[in-house]
N, C-alpha and C positions, 0 to 999 in steps of 0.2 A: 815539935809543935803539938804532935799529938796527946806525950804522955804530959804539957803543960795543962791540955784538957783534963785529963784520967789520971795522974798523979799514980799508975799503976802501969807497969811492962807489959804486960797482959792484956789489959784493955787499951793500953794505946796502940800495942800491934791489930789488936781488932780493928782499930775505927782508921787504920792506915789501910787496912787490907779492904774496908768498907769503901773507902777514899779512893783508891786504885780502881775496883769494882766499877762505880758509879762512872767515873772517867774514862774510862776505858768504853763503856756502855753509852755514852752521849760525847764522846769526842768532837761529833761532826758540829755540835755547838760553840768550839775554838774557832774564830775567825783566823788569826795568827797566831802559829807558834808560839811567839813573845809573850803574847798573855797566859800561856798554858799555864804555870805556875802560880798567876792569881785567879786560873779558872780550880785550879787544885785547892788554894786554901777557900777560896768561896766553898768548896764540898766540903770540906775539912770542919769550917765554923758551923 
Protein backbone atom coordinates (compact mmCIF):
# COMPACT_ATOMS: atom_id res chain seq x y z
CA UNK A 1 0.00 0.00 0.00
CA UNK A 2 2.74 2.13 0.76
CA UNK A 3 5.04 2.01 -2.20
CA UNK A 4 1.30 2.46 -4.18
CA UNK A 5 1.74 5.95 -2.33
CA UNK A 6 5.62 6.62 -3.18
CA UNK A 7 6.07 4.56 -6.28
CA UNK A 8 9.78 4.26 -4.67
CA UNK A 9 11.30 1.26 -1.98
CA UNK A 10 12.77 3.81 -0.10
CA UNK A 11 10.18 6.09 0.55
CA UNK A 12 7.63 3.49 1.01
CA UNK A 13 9.73 1.84 3.87
CA UNK A 14 9.73 5.38 5.33
CA UNK A 15 6.14 6.03 5.54
CA UNK A 16 5.57 2.26 6.86
CA UNK A 17 8.13 2.77 9.43
CA UNK A 18 6.23 6.43 10.02
CA UNK A 19 2.85 4.18 10.06
CA UNK A 20 4.08 1.70 12.75
CA UNK A 21 5.65 4.75 14.86
CA UNK A 22 2.37 6.67 15.12
CA UNK A 23 0.39 3.31 15.90
CA UNK A 24 2.29 2.10 18.20
CA UNK A 25 2.22 5.67 19.81
CA UNK A 26 -1.76 5.95 20.11
CA UNK A 27 -2.81 2.37 20.18
CA UNK A 28 -4.99 3.09 23.13
CA UNK A 29 -7.17 4.70 20.35
CA UNK A 30 -8.20 0.92 18.85
CA UNK A 31 -11.40 0.06 20.53
CA UNK A 32 -11.09 -3.69 19.09
CA UNK A 33 -8.55 -5.54 17.71
CA UNK A 34 -10.60 -6.05 14.60
CA UNK A 35 -10.37 -2.64 13.59
CA UNK A 36 -6.58 -2.39 14.14
CA UNK A 37 -5.90 -2.75 10.52
CA UNK A 38 -8.33 -0.06 9.27
CA UNK A 39 -6.94 2.12 12.22
CA UNK A 40 -3.40 1.34 10.20
CA UNK A 41 -4.50 2.31 6.71
CA UNK A 42 -6.51 5.39 8.28
CA UNK A 43 -2.35 6.46 9.38
CA UNK A 44 -1.15 5.17 6.23
CA UNK A 45 -3.62 7.58 3.86
Amino acid sequence: MAYMYRKNNKDALDVVQETVAKAYANIQMVKEERFFATYLMKILS
